[in-house]
N, C-alpha and C positions, 0 to 999 in steps of 0.2 A: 420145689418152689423156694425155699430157705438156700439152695445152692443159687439159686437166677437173681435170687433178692442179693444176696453177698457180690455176684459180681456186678450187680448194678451199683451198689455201694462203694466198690473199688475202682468203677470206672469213674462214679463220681468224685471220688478223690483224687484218679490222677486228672480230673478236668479242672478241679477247683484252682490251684494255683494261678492257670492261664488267666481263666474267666474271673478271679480277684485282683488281674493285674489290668483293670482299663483304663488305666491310666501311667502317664510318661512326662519326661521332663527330656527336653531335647539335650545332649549331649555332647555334641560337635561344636566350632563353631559358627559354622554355616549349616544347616541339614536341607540337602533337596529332598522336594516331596515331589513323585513322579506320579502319572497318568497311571501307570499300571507298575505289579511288583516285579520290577527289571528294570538292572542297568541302564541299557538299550534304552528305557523308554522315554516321553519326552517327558524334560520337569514343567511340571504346573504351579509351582509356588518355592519360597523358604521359608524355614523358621531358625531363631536366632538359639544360640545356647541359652538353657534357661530357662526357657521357653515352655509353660506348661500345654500337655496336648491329652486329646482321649484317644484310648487305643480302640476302635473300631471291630476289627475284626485280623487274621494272622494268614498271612499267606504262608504256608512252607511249604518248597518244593527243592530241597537242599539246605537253601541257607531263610530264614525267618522274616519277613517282610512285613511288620506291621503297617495297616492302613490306620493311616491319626488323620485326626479332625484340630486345628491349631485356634486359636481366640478368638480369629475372625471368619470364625465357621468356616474355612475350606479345609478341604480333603485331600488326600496324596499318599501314596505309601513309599515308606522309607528303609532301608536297609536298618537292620534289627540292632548295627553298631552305632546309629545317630541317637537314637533315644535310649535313655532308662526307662523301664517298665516298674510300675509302683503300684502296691495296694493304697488304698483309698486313703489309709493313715499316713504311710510314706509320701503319698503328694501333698498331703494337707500340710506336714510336718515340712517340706518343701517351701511352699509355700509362706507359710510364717518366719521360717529362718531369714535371720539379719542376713542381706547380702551387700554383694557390690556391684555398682554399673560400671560396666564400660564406657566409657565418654570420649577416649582415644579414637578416631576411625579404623587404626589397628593396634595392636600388641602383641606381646608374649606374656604365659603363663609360662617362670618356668621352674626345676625341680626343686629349686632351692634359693636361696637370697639372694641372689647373686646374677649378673648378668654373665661373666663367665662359666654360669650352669648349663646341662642340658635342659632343650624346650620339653614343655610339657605339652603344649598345645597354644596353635596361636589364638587372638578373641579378635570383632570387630566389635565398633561402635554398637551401642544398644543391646551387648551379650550380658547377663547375668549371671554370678557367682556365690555359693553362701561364702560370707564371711566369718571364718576363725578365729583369727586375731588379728591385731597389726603389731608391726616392728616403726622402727625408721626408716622413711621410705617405700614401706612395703606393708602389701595386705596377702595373711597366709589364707586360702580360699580353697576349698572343696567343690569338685564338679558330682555335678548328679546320680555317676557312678562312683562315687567316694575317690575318686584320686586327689589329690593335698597336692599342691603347688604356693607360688609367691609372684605376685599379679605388681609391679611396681606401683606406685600410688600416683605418679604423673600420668598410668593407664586411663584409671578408675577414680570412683569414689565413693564414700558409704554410700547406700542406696537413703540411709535418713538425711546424710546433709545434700546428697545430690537430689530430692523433692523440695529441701528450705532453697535451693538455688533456682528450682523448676523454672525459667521462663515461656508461655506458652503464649508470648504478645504473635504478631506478625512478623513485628520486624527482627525477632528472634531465630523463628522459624527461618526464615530466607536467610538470614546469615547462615545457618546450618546447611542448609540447599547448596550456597554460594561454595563452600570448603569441598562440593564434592565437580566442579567444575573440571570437565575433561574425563571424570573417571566411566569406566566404558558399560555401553549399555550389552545386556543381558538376560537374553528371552527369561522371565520368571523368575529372576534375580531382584533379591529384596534384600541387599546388602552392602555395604561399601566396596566388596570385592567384583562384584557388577550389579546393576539393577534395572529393569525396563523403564516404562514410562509410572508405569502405578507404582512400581514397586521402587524406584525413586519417592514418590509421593508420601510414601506408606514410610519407605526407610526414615526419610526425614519427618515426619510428623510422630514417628516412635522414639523417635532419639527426645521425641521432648514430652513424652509419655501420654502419649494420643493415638490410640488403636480406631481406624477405619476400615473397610471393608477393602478386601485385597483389590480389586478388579475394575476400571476407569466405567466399566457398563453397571458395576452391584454401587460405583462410587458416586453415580449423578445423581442417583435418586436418593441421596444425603441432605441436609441442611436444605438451602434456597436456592433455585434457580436465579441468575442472574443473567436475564435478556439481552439487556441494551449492553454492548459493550463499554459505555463511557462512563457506565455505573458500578463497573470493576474496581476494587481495593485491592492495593497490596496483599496479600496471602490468599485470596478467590484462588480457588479453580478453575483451570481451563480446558475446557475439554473441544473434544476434534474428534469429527467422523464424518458423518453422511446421513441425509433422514432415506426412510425408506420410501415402499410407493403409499404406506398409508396416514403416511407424514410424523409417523412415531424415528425418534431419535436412536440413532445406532451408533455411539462412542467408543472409536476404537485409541482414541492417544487421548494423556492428562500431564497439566503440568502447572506451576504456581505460576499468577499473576505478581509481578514485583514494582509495575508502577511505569507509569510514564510509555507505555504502550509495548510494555516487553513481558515477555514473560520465560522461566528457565523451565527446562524439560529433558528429558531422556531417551533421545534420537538416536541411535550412532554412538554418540558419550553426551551426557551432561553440558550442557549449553545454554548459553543466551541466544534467544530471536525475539523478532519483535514482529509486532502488523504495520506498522507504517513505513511504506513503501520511500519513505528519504532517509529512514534508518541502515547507516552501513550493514545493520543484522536482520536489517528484511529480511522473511520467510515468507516469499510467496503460497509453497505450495501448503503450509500451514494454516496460512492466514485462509486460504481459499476453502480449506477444509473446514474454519471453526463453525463450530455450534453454539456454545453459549457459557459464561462458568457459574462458578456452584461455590457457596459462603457456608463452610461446616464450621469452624472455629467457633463462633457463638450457638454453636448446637451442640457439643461435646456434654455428654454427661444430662445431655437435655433429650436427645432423640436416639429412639433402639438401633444398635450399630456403631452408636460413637461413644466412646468410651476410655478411658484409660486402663491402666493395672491395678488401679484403690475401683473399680469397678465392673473392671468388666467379670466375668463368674467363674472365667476358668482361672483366677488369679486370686479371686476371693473364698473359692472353694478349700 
């Protein structure tokens, strides 16, 4: 008996370390999160460097695959180099740390002060860094896994004075939209390096630190419906699909309303269309598809789902 108890106690000790670590800070600074733990499989979402996640559950079958859960509740498993695995203190401690935001659409991290350094890692827009110190010029920044780099400061910027800058008007947002014009769409791409139609959405309304739900179908049932189309505002949503046969709404494309009967979206690449058929950017087969758009800005922080980083839980944990 005292023998089966010892090794239930030893087995419990080589599990503990796993099972204390359910929690990660992504790493990369893109990380796809796939359908299944492989390569091979399709991606269903990203998350940005920074980016806190919960660790789910561990696939190994050679190399480690944890399944994380990211802010806006979706799921995906990731190759075990994207994220750091953290006990409950290590995230929190994470989390509190003075960082920096990326604000750049791209950059370099690299070894040393210098641009004639080697890279350390490149960042996009909306990546997160703790911050070190500064120099001239330059912010010395730790990633998740403790590597030390130097992020130029035309990248970034402290994450305090980049919330005193925060603007989270409309006509802010669509300027940010606008900067990403032409860059190419990409199935589950939530990044300046490609982004679908939501994860366009998602990408630009995080750069100004406003967390929605990933997916144009989890994103209608947000804020207010807005019917009529002539009731549209600048920064509304637009969503595009099909009703079914029992007249419930089935959204399969989203993109921002910007005024004047156009709105930009993520087809192909990042573009302006419009619905009015004497607009050189007619979109017919858009226009034929819409359904209705959807006004979240004035529900951030007011309705479960929308939220920023000072609220949403996996940032404030």
């Amino acid at each position: 008996m005292k023998k089966r108890l010892l090794s239930l106690v030893l087995l419990l000790g080589a599990l503990l370390p796993a099972i204390a670590q359910e929690y990660g800070v992504v790493n990369i600074s893109v990380c796809n999160l796939r359908r299944t733990a492989d390569f091979d499989a399709e991606m269903v979402s990203q998350a940005l460097l920074g980016t806190p996640v919960h660790v789910l559950s561990i696939s190994n079958n050679g190399n480690p695959w944890p399944q994380v859960q990211t802010p806006d509740n979706y799921t995906g498993w990731v190759h075990y180099a994207a994220i750091t695995r953290m006990s409950k203190k290590e995230y929190h401690a994470w989390n509190k740390a003075a960082k920096v935001v990326v604000t750049a659409l791209t950059g370099v991290v690299y070894q040393k002060a210098s641009k004639k350094s080697a890279t350390l890692s490149d960042v996009v827009a909306g990546d997160r860094l703790k911050l070190l110190s500064t120099r001239i010029g330059w912010y010395k920044v730790a990633f998740p896994d403790g590597r030390v780099g130097y992020l130029d400061k035309k990248t970034a910027t402290s994450e305090k004075n980049w919330r005193k800058q925060l603007d989270q008007s409309p006509e802010a947002i669509l300027a940010t939209a606008r900067t990403m014009l032409g860059f190419p769409y990409l199935w589950a791409g939530m990044s300046p390096k490609g982004m679908d139609c939501s994860g366009f959405v998602r990408t630009t309304l995080f750069m100004h630190d406003i967390i929605i739900p990933r997916d144009c179908s989890q994103m209608y049932l947000k804020g207010e419906r807005i019917t009529e189309k002539e009731l549209l505002q600048p920064g509304d949503l637009v969503f595009f699909g099909r009703y079914r046969e029992d007249g419930s709404p089935r959204p399969s494309h989203v993109g921002f309303y910007i005024g004047d009967g156009r709105f930009i979206h993520s087809l192909g690449l990042v573009q302006i269309a419009s619905f009015d058929p004497s607009d050189p950017l007619y979109d017919a087969y858009n226009t034929g598809r819409y359904l209705f758009g959807g006004r979240v800005l004035p529900y951030i922080n007011q309705e479960e789902g929308l939220n920023t980083t000072l609220t949403n839980p996996y940032y404030a944990e």
